[in-house]
N, C-alpha and C positions, 0 to 999 in steps of 0.2 A: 515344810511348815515352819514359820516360826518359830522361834522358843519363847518361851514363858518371858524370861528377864529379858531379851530383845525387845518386848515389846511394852514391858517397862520402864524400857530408858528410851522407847520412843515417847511413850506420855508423858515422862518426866522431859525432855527436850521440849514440847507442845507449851509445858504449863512453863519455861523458864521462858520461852519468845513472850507469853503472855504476862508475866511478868513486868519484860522488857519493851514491850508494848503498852503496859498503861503505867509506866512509870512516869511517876511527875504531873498523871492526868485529873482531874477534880470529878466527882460524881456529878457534879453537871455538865464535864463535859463527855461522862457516858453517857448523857442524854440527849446527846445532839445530833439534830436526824436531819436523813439529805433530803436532795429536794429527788432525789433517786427512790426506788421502790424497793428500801435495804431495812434493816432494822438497824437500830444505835447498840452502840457497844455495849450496854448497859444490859440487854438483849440477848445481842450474840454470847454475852459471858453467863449470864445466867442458863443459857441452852445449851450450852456448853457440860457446865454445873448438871441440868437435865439429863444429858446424855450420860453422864459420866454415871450418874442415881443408877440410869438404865443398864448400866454394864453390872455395877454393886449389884443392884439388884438380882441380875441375873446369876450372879455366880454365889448367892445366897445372902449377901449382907446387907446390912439395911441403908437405908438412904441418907444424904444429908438433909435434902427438902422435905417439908410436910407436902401434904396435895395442894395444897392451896395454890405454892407459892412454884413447885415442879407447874399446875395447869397455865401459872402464868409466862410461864418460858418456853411453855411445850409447843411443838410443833404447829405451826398456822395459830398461832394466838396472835391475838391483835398485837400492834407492832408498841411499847414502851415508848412514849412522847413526853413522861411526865412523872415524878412522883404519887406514887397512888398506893394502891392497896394489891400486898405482896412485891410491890418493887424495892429490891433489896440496895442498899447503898453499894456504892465502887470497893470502897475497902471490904466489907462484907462478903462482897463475888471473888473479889482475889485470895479470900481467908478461905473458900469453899474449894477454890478453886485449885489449891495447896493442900489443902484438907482432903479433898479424892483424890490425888493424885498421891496420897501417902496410904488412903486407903487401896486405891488401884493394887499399891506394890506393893502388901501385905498379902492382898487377896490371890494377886496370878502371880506377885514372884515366888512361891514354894510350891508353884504346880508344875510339874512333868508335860511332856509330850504329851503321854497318854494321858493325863487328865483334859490337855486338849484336843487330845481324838475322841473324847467321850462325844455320843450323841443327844442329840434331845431333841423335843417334837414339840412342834407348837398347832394344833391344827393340823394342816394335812402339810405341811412345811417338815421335814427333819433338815436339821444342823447340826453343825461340830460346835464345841465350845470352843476353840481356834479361831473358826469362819465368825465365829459370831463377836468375839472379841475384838477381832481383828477389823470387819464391817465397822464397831463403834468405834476405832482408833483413825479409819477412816473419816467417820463423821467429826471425831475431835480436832482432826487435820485440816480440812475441810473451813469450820469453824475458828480455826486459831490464825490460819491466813488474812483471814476477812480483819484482825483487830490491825494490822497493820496498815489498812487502807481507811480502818475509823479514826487511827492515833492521827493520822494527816490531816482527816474533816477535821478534826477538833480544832486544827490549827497550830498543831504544834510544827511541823513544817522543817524538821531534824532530819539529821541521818537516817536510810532505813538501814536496818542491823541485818 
């Protein structure tokens, strides 16, 4: 299994590519969407930000989003094409995005093994706190790939790191 701060300093590696990935980029140009069936970075970092609620959440702490603005990043929501309502600015998602990733390593780095052998049950589903941690760090992985193929849309057309 894992350990705890292993997989700390993988989300903290996740949130430094993304970093390094919208730096020098303008909030409009996390808004800019392909002619592809993807959503814009603007998007992928706020569901990002989502996920990340989903994991706090789960291991008791509270969230950075209200509901409003988690419904708007959440899974199968319409895709972000424009400034509107709950769409968070670029520097805002990168402040969030910094911001769970400190609370991430508060939360699981002072747990043990056996805190992530504990079980839990959601429905007729039981999990480890581990599996499940682990599952979201997947989905953060996942998601932190994709900004390097949006920094290029936008045009910036650099090294990739």
């Amino acid at each position: 299994m894992i350990e705890p701060t292993d997989l700390v300093a993988a989300f903290e590696r996740n949130t430094w590519i993304i970093e390094a990935q919208t730096e020098a980029l303008s909030h409009e140009d996390s808004l800019i969407q392909t002619e592809w069936n993807i959503n814009c970075l603007n998007w992928v970092l706020g569901h990002i930000v989502q996920g990340r609620d989903d994991m706090l959440n789960s291991l008791g702490q509270d969230r950075l989003f209200s509901p409003e603005v988690s419904e708007r990043y959440a899974r199968e929501s319409d895709p972000v094409v424009e400034d509107g309502p709950n769409v968070l600015q670029l520097s805002e998602l990168i402040g969030l995005v910094r911001q769970s990733q400190e609370r991430i390593g508060e939360a699981i780095g002072t747990m043990t093994l056996e805190d992530f052998a504990a079980e839990r049950t959601r429905g007729e589903r039981t999990y480890t706190v581990g599996s499940s941690a682990h599952f979201r760090y997947f989905h953060d992985t996942y998601h932190t790939g994709q900004t390097e193929l949006l920094r290029q849309i936008a045009g910036v057309g650099d090294k990739i790191i």
